[in-house]
N, C-alpha and C positions, 0 to 999 in steps of 0.2 A: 504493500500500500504506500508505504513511505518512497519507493520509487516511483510511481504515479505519480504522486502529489509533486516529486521535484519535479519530473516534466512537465507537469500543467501550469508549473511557477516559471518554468525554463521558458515554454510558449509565451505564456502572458506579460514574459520580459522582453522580447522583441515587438519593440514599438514598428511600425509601421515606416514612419521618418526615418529610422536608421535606416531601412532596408529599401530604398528606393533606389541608392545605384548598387552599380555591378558590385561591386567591393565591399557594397553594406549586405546585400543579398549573399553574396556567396560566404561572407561571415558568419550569417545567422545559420547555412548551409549547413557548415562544419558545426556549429555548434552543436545540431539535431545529431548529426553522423555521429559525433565525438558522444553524446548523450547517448545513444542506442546502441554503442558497442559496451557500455556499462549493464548492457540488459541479462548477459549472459549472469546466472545464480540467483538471479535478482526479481523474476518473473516467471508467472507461471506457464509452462509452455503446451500440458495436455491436459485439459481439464478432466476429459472423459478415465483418462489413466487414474488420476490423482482421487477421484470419486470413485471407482469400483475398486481401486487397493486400500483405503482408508476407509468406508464407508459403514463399516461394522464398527471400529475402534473411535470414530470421532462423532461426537454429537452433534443434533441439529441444530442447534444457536452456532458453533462452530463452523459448522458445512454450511451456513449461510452464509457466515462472513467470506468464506471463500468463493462462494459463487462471487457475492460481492466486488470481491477485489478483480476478478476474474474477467466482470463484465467491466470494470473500470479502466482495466488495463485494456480494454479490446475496442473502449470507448479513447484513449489515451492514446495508441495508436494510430488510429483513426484520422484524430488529431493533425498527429506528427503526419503523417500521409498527407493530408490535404493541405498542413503547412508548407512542405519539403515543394510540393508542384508548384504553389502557390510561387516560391523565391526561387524554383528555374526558372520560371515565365519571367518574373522581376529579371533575373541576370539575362538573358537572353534578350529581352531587349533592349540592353544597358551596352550589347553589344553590333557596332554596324560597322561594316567592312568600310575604310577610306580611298576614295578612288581619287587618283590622280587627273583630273582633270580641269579645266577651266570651270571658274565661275560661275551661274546659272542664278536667276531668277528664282527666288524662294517658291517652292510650290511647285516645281516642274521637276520631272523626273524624265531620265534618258536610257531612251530603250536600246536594246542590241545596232541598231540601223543610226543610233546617234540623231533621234528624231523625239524630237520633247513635247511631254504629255504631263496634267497634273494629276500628282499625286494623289492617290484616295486616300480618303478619310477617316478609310476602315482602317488603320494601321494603328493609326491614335487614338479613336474607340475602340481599339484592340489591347491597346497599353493604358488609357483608363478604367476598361474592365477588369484589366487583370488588378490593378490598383486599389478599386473599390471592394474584390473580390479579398483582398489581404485585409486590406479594416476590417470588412466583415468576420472575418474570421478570428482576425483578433477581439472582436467585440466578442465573440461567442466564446470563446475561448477564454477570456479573462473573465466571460459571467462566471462560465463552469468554475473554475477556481475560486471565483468570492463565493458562490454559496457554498462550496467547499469549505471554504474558509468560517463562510457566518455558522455553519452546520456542527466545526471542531469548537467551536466558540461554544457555542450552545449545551453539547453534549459533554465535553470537558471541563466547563467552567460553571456556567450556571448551574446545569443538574445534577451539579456535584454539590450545589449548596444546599439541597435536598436529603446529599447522601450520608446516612446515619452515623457511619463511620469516619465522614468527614469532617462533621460539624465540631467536633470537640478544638479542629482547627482554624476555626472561621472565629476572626476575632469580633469581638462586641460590637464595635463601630462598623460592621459587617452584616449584621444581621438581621434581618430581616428587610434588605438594603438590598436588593436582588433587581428590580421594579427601578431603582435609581443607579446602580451601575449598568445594568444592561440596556436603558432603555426602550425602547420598543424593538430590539433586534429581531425577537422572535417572529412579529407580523413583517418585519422586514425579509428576512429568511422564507418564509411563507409565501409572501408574495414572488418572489423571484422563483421560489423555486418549484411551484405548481402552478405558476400563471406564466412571467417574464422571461425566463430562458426559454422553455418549448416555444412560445410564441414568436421570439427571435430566432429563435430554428429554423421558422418556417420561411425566413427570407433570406438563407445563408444563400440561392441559386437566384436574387434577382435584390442585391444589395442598396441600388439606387431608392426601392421603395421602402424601405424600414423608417422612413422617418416615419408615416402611418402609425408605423408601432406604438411607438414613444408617445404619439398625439393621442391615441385611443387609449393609454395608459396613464394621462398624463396626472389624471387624477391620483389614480393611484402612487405615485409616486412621491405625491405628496407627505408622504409619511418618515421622508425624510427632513423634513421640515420640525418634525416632535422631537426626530431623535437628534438635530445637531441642537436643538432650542434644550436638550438635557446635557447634552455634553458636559456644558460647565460644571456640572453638579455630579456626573459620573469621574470627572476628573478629578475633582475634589476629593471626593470618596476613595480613589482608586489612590493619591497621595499620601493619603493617612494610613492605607495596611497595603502599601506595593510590597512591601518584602515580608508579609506574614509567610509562616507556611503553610498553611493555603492554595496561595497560590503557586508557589512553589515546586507541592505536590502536585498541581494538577498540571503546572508548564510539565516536567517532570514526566508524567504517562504521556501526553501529550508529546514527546519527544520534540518540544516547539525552539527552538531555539530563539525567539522574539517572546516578550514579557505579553501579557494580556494587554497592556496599555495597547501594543501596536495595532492589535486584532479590535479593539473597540473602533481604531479611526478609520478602518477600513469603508464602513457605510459612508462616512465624509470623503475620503480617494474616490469610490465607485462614484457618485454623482454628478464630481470635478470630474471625471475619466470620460463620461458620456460625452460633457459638451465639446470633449478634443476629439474624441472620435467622431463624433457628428460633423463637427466643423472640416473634417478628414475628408469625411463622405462625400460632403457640399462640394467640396475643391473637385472632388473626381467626377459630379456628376449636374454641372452646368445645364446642360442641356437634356435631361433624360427630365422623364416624366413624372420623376419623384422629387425633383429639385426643390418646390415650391414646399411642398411636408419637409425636409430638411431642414429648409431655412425655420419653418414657423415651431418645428421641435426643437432645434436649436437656441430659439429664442425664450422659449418655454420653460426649457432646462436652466436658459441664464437667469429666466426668470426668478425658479426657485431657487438658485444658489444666491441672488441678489436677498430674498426675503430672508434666507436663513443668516446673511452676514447682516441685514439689516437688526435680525432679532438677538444675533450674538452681541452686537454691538449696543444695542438697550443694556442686557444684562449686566455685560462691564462696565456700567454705568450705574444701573439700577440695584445691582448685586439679584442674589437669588436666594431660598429655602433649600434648605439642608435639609 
């Protein structure tokens, strides 16, 4: 599992921007190659083996998780697959043979017989599809990851402040403080991850129309507005017992190597992460039929990042309830 998760962190690191010339593409190249010859011990390679030799001696909570990890990685793959074509296409067109010859007129192109004809169009809506076709996939790609991420948050940290063997370690200033450190993560997690990612699935083959998406959800999304307007007050709290053990113990099974602070900001990343990708989309898709939803999601999204900074900014001002 833990090899999963660095791939889908490995994909979600390669911005878009980097990889638009030949040299940023074939970097990210190697990184996938170099990434996937670590697969060897590391991944499971027959499920059907692995189930009818184990299948007497390992229990069913067990033999789930396995399927689990099994469908993740095949999900993860996937991934890496439709990344890896994704930044051929980028390098390949980063690359055009130079010919020796005079001057010419922008726009004209010279045939075998030395007789000039213009260039079609299709070449450059061939190299902006393939463009918009990488944001896309980074957007989908960096969802699967955050609710990966909101989902270890959840099940690691909060429901372990439930867990009966845990609480002896949950300090005072802790407790019953579950509601104001996490703040509404949970309906945030919820919404992405039975509405927001499928739905953004379904446009991974026609990327220019996704702004729709966003616009038909825009309400929904709203809800990130509760949870940066708690921030102040999940930080506060998270202050006074960052180093209990606690949490400690849960960074600890969690094999997390970032403190729980860093996993609470991530709903503030993801909402700032839309409007760069969005604005990514717009650039590649001027003229397509989905331009007009781009712009007006785009604006929507600045919209509520403008109201959340306008509301952070009262606070530090007005202070807040503990």
């Amino acid at each position: 599992m833990q090899w999963c998760d660095s791939g889908i962190y490995l994909l979600a690191s390669q911005s878009v921007d980097k990889c638009q010339s030949q040299d940023g593409a074939e970097a990210a190249l190697r990184e996938i190659e170099k990434y996937l010859d670590t697969a060897s011990g590391q991944k499971l390679d027959d499920l059907s083996n692995i189930t009818n030799e184990y299948k007497t001696i390992v229990g069913g909570e067990l033999m789930d998780r396995v399927l689990k990890t099994f469908q993740k990685q095949e999900e993860m793959e996937e991934m890496f697959e439709k990344r890896s074509i994704s930044l051929k296409k980028l390098a390949a067109k980063q690359t055009r043979p130079v010919q020796p010859v005079a001057p010419r007129p922008e726009g004209i192109e010279m045939n075998e017989h030395g007789e000039g004809r213009k260039c079609s169009t299709s070449d450059d809506e061939e190299n902006l599809a393939v463009l918009r076709s990488h944001v896309m996939n980074e957007l989908i790609e960096t969802e699967r990851a955050y609710v990966e991420e909101l989902l270890c948050v959840l099940e690691g940290y909060a429901a372990e402040m439930e867990n009966p063997s845990m609480i002896p370690f949950i300090p005072v200033v802790l407790q019953n403080k579950k509601d104001v450190l996490f703040g509404n993560m949970p309906e945030i997690y919820d919404f992405h991850n039975r509405i927001f990612l499928r739905e953004l699935e379904n446009y991974v083959d026609c990327p220019e129309l996704v702004g729709r998406c966003f616009l038909e959800r825009m309400e929904d999304l709203q809800i990130y507005e509760w949870y940066c307007r708690n921030k102040p007050r999940s930080e506060s709290l998270w202050r006074q017992c960052s180093d209990c053990i606690f949490f400690q113990e849960c960074q600890k099974k969690l094999e997390h190597k970032l403190g729980l602070d860093s996993y609470l900001l991530k709903p503030v990343q993801r909402i700032t992460k839309y409007q760069l990708l969005l604005k990514e989309l717009l650039k590649y898709s001027k003229n397509s039929d989905g331009a007009k939803d781009l712009q007006e999601a785009l604006a929507a999204i600045l919209g509520i990042l403008k109201a959340v900074n306008d509301s952070m900014h009262q606070i530090a001002i007005t202070g807040y309830e503990v």
